[in-house]
C-alpha positions in Angstrom: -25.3 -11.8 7.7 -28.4 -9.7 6.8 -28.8 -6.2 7.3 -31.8 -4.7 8.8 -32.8 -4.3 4.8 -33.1 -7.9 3.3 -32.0 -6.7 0.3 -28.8 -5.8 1.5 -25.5 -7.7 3.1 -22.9 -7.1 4.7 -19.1 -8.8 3.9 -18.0 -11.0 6.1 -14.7 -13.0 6.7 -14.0 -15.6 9.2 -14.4 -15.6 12.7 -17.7 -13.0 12.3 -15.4 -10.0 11.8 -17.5 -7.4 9.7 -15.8 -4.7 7.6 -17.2 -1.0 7.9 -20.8 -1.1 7.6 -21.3 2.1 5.5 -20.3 -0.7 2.5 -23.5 -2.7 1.5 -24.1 -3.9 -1.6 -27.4 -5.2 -2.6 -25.6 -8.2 -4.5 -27.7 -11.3 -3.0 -24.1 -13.3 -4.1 -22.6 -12.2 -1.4 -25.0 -14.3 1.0 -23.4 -17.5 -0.8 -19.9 -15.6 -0.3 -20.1 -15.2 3.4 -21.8 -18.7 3.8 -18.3 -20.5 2.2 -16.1 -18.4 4.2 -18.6 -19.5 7.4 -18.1 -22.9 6.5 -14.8 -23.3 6.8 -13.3 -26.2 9.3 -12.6 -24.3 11.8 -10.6 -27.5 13.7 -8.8 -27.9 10.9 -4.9 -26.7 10.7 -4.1 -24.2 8.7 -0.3 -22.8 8.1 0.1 -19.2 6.6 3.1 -17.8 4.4 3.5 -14.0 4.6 5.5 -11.8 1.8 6.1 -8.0 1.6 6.5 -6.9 -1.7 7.1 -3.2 -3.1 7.6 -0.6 -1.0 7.0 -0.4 2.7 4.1 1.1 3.8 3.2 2.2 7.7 0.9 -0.4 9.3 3.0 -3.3 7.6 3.7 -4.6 11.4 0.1 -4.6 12.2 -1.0 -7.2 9.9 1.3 -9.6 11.7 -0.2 -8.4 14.7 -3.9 -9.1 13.0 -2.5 -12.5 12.1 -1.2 -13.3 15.6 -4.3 -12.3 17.1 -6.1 -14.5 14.3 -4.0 -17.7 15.5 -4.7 -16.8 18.9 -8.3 -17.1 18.5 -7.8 -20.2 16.4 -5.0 -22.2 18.2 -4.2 -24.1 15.5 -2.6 -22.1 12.8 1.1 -21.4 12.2 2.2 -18.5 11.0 5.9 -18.1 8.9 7.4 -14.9 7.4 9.5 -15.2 4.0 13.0 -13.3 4.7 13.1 -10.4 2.6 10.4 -11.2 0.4 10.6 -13.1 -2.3 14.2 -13.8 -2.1 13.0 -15.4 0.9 10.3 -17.7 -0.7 12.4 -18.4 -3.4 15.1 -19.7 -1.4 12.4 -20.7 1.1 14.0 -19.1 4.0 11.7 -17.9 6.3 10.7 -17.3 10.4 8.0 -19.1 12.2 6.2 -15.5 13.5 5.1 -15.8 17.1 4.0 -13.3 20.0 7.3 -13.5 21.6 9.9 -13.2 18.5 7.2 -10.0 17.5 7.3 -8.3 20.6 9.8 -6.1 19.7 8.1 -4.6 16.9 4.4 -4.4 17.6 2.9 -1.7 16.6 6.2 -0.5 15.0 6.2 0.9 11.5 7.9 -0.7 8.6 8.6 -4.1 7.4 11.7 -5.0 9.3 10.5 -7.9 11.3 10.9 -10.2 8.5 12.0 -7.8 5.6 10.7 -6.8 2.3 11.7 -7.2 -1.5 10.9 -5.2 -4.5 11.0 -8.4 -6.9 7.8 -9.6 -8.2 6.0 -13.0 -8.9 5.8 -13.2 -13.0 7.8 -15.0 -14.2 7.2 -18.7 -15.2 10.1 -19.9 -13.0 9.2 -17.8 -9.9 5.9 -19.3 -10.3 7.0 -22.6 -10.2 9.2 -22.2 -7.3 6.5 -20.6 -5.3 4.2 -23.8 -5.9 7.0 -25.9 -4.9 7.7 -23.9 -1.4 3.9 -23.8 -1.3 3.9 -27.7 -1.2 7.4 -28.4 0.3 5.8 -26.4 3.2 2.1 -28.0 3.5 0.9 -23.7 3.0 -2.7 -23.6 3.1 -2.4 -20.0 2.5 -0.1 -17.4 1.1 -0.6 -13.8 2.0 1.3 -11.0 0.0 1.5 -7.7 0.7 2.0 -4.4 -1.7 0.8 -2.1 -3.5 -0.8 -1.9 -7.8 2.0 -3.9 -9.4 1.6 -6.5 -6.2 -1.7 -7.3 -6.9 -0.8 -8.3 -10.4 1.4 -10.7 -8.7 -1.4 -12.4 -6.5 -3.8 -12.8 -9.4 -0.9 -14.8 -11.7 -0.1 -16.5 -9.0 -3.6 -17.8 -7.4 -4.2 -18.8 -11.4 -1.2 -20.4 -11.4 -1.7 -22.6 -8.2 -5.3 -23.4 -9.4 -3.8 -24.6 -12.7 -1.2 -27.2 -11.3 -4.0 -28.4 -8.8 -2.4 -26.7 -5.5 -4.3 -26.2 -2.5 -2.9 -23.1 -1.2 -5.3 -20.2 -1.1 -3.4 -16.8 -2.2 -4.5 -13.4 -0.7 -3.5 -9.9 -1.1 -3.4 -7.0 1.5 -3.1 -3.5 -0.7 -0.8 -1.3 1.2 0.9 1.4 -0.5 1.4 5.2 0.5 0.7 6.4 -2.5 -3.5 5.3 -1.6 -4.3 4.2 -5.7 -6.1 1.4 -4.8 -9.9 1.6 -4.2 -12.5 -0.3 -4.0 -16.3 -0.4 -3.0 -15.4 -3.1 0.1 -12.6 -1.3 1.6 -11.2 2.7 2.1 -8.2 2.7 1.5 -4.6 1.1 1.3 -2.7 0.3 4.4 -0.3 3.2 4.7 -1.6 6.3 3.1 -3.2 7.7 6.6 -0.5 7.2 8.8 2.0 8.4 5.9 0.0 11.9 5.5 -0.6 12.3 8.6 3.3 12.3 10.2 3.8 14.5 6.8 1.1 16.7 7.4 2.7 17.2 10.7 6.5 17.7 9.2 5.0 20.1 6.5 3.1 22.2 9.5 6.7 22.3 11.5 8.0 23.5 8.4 5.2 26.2 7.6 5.9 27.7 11.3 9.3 28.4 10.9 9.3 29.4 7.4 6.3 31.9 9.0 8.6 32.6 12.3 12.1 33.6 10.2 10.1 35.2 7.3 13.0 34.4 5.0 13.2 31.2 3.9 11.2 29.3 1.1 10.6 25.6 1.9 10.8 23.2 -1.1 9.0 20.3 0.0 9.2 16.7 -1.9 6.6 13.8 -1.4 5.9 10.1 -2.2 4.2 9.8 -4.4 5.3 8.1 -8.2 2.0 8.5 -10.2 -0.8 9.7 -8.2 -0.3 13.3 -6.4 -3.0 12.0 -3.9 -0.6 11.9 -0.8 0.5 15.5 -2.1 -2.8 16.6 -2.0 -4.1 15.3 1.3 -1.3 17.1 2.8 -2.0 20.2 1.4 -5.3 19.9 2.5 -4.3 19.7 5.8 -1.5 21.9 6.2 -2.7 24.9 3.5 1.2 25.6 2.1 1.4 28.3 -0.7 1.4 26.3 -3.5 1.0 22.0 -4.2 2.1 21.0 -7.9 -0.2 17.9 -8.8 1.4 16.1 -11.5 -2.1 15.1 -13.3 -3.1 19.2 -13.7 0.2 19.7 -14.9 0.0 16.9 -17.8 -3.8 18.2 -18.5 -2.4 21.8 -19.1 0.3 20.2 -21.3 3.1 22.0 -19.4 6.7 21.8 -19.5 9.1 21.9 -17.1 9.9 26.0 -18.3 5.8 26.7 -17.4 6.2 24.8 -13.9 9.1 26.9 -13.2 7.4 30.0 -14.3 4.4 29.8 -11.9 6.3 28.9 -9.0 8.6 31.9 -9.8 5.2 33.6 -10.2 4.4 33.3 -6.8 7.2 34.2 -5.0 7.3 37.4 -7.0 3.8 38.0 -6.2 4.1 37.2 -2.2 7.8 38.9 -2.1 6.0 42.6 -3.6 3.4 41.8 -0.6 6.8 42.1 1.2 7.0 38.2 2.5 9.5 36.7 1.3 9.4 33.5 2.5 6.8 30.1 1.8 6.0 26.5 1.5 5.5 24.1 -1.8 4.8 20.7 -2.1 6.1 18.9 -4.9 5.1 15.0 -5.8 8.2 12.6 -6.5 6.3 11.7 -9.9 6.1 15.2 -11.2 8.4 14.9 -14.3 6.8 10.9 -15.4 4.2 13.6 -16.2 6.2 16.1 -18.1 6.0 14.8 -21.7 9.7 15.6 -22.8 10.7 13.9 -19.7 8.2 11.1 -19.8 9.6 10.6 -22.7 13.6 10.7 -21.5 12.2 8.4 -18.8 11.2 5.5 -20.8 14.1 5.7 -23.3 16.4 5.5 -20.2 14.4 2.1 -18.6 14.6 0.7 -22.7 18.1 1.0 -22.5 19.1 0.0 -18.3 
């Protein structure tokens, strides 16, 4: 659809939903992109597979919700679930998803309507399996659902189905807490503002009764494997004493001894200001970004 500006487009998927209009790009491809996706059959049936992969994410629920919503608008698309993932696809165990089996869990966080699994989609026999499910079942799409590593996953495997000639369309819905992906059509991962948000608010509990007791120092740890970025946000929106971002710390080249040191640092500087108490935030990935440790790290994943 054109913008005001005729240089400019908007994306568009099917059924005329829009995504946020702040994302234009003057691209005049993307006019032969929305006409394809306009052009689809609408009569035509269409059956969807859905997979969680990685690590659940808040919001995972509401994609089945977007899907339902998506078949109701349709009426002639079916919708199944893969059982834990790719277990599930692999042994090709799955649920047919429907408004009534869902009800319990709309709007829910998590991924335990239909579970999740942490395996991925590389190798050569996985890939074969998942074009024979993909057939067996008549899928005109497969939808996965993850985070970085996921991603990976859909790409091998939508040139994988093209390869061997299969008609099932593969998508990918980022949604991780750690917020890594970006890109110029969409804001962020499914996840990372509902996960900093309920921290942020956990954090805040925790800054008022470290502030009420005035004796206690609150050691806080946070998701977050490689990027510090759900860290951050909550610092930004909670103000503790101190947030450790793993990046600065591998940029400054410190060690675990010079981590240490500032924090002590601090709480000798607040406790001669005679407040002894305080809040830090601490990312999960912190010591992948410690050299020695990085280091420790990869000999111990060489040898497990």
């Amino acid at each position: 659809m054109r913008t005001k500006d005729s240089a400019s487009y908007f994306v568009e998927v099917q059924d005329d939903l829009h995504t946020n209009t702040r994302f234009r790009d003057p691209n005049a491809a993307l006019s032969d992109f929305n006409s394809s996706l306009l052009s689809v059959e609408r009569d035509s049936k269409m059956k969807l597979g859905l997979i969680y992969m990685g690590r659940q994410a808040p919001g995972g629920n509401n994609i089945i919700d977007g899907l339902l919503r998506f078949q109701q608008q349709r009426g002639n698309v079916e919708l199944i679930g893969f059982i834990n993932g790719v277990e599930g696809l692999m042994a090709e165990k799955y649920e047919v998803m429907s408004r009534e089996t869902f009800a319990c869990y709309n709007n829910l966080g998590g991924y335990d309507y239909i579970g999740r699994g942490s395996d991925s989609l590389r190798t050569e026999q996985q890939k074969a399996r998942a074009l024979e499910v993909a057939k067996n079942l008549g899928l005109t799409g497969l939808i996965l659902v993850g985070a970085t590593a996921n991603m990976a996953d859909c790409i091998y495997l939508a040139e994988y189905f093209e390869a061997n000639e299969c008609a099932t369309r593969v998508v990918h819905i980022p949604a991780t807490v750690d917020g890594n992906i970006h890109h110029e059509y969409f804001q962020t991962s499914i996840g990372f503002d509902t996960a900093s948000k309920v921290y942020a608010q956990l954090i805040g509990n925790m800054l008022t009764d470290s502030a009420s007791a005035v004796k206690y120092w609150y050691f806080i740890r946070l998701m977050g494997k490689e990027p510090s970025h759900l860290a951050l946000e909550c610092a930004l929106k909670t103000q503790p004493n101190m947030v450790l971002v793993s990046e600065e710390c591998r940029d400054r080249h410190e060690n675990l001894n010079d981590i240490v040191n500032n924090l002590c640092d601090l709480i000798c500087a607040r406790a001669k200001d005679g407040k002894n108490y305080g809040c830090i935030l601490i990312p999960e990935g912190l010591l992948s970004f410690v050299a020695s440790f990085n280091t420790l790290i990869k000999e111990l994943n060489a040898l497990f």
